[in-house]
C-alpha positions in Angstrom: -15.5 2.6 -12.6 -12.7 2.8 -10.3 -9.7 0.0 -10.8 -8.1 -1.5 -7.9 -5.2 -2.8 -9.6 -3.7 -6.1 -7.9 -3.8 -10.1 -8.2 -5.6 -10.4 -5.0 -9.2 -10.1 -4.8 -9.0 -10.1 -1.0 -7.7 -6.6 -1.0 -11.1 -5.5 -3.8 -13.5 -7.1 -1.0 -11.5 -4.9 1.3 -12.0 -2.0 -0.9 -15.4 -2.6 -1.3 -16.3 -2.8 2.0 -15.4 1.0 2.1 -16.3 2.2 -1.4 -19.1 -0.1 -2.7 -18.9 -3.4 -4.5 -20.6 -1.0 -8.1 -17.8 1.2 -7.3 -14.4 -0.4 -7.8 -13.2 -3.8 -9.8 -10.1 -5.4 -10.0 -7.3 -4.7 -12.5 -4.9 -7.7 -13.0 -1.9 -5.8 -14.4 1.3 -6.4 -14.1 3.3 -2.8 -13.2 6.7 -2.0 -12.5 7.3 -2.2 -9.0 10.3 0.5 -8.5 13.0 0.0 -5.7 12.6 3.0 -3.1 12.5 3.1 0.6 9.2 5.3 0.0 5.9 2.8 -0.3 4.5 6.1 -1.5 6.7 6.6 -4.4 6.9 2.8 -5.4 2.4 3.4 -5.4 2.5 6.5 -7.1 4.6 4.8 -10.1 2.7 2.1 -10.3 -1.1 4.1 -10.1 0.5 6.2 -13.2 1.8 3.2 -15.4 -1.6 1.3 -14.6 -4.0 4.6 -15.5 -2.2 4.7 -19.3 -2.8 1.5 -19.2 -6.2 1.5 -18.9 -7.1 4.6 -19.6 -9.5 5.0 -16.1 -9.4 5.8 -12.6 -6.8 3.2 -10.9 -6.2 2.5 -7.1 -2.7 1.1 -6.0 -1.2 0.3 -2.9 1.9 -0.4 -1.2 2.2 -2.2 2.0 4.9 -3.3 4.5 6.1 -4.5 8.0 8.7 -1.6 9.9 10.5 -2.8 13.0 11.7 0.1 14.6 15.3 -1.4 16.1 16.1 -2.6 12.3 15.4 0.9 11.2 12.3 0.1 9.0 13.4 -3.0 7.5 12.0 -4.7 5.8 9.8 -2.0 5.3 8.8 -1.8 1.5 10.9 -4.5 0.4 8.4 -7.1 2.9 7.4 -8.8 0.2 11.3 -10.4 -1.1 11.7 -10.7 2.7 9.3 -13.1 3.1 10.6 -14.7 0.2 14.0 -14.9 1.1 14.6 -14.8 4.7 11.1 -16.0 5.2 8.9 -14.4 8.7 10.4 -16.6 11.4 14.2 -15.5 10.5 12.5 -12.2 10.6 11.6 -12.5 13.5 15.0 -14.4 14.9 16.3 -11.3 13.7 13.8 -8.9 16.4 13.9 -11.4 18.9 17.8 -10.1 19.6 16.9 -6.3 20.3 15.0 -5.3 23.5 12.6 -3.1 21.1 10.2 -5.2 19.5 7.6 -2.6 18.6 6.4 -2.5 14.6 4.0 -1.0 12.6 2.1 -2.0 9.3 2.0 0.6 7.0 0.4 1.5 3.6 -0.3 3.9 1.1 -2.7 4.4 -1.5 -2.4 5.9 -5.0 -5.0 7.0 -6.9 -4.8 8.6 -10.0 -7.9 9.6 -13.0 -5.6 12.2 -15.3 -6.8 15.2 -12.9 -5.4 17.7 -11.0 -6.6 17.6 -7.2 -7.4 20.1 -4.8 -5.9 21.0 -1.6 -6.3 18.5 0.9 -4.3 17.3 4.0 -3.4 14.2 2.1 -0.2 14.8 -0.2 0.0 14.6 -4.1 2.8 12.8 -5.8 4.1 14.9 -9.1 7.4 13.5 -9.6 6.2 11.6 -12.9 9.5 11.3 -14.7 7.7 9.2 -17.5 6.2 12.2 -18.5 9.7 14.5 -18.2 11.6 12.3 -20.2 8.9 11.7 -22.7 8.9 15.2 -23.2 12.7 15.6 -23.4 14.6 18.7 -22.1 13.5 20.9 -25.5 10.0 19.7 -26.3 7.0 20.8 -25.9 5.0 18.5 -23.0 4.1 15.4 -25.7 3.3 13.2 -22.7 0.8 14.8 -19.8 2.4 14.9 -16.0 -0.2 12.9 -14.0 -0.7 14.3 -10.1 -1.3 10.9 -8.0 -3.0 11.5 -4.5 -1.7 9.5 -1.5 -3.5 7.8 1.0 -1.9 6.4 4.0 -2.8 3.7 6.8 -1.0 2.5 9.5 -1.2 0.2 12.4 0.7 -0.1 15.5 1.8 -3.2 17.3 4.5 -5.4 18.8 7.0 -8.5 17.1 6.5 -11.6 18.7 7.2 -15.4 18.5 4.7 -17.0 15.3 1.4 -18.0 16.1 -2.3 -17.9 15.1 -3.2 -20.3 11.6 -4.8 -17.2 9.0 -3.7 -13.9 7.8 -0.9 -13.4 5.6 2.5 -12.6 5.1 4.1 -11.2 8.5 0.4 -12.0 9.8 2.1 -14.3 12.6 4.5 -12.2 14.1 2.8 -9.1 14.3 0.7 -8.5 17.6 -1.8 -5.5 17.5 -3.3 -5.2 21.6 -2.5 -8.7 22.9 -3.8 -10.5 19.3 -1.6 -11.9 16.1 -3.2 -10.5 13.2 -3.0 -14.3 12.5 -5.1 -14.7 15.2 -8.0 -13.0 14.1 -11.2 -13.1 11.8 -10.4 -11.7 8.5 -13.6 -9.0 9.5 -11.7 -8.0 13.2 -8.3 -7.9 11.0 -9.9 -5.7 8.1 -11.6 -2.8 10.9 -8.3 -2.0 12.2 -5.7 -2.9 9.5 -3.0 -0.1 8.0 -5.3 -1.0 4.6 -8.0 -0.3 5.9 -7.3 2.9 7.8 -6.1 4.0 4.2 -9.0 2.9 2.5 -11.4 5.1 4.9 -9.5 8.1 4.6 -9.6 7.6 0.3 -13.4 6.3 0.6 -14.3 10.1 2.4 -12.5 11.9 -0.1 -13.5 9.5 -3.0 -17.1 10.3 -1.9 -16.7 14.2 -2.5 -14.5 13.3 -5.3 
């Protein structure tokens, strides 16, 4: 069984839309989320620290909102953005440059204690739990775990808030004339930077 680790069980009816609802189940466990500027490396920590957890296959992402004129912020730190600023001072803070265009992006990490085979998608091996577990004279007391990366990411435009569902930066983000807001959670789902991650890691899962 394959663990999507996360409180929301929005993003597992996501998964399972791509994988199978006898494939995956949710993992409520509380990671460390790292600071980085990489969603990949922040994932790839937290896919590690969840699979010693519990000892089977875990899925994490990493997700956020880049607005190319503020060079990528808030990029991976989205989610204290929204807390702080909030997502209409974010986008006060667009509104002022003439480029407006953003993208959502994410990445998935999976990891199952394995090695992986060449593939087009990356593998994280930077597991410093592992190096410093095993200390610069011992033997390796603590396995290096490989994590394979899976990214998704969709294009759009900043604009004013608008549109009552979604999530998050939902409001402000326009993908071909529509606020992700603005549309059905199905519509939203078919072209979102989760999903487009989720189909690449459901093909490869499949052969996996």
């Amino acid at each position: 069984m394959l663990r999507y680790v996360t409180t929301n069980p929005g993003k597992v009816s996501e998964a399972e839309e791509y994988l199978g609802e006898a494939s995956i189940s949710q993992l409520d466990y509380d990671y460390t989320e790292i600071q980085s500027d990489d969603l990949g490396t922040i994932a790839a920590r937290g896919a590690r620290e969840a699979y010693r957890h519990a000892g089977e296959p875990t899925l994490v992402d990493d997700a956020g909102l880049f607005v190319r004129a503020l060079d990528g912020f808030p990029g991976p730190y989205s989610s204290y953005a929204e807390d702080t600023i909030g997502v209409e001072r974010t986008w006060e803070l667009a509104r002022e440059e003439d480029d407006h265009a953003a993208s959502f992006r994410c990445v998935l990490a999976y990891c199952d204690g394995e090695g992986f085979d060449a593939s087009p998608d990356p593998v994280d091996k930077d597991d410093r739990v592992a190096a410093a577990a095993a200390g610069p004279d011992a033997d390796n007391e603590t396995e290096a775990l490989p994590v394979k990366l899976f990214a998704g990411r969709v294009r759009g435009t900043l604009v004013e808030p608008r549109g009552e569902g979604g999530f998050g930066f939902d409001p402000i983000f326009e993908h071909e004339g529509t606020t992700f807001a603005d549309m059905e959670e199905a519509e939203k789902n078919a072209i979102s930077h989760r999903g487009r991650a989720l189909a690449k890691f459901a093909e490869w899962h499949a052969e996996r």
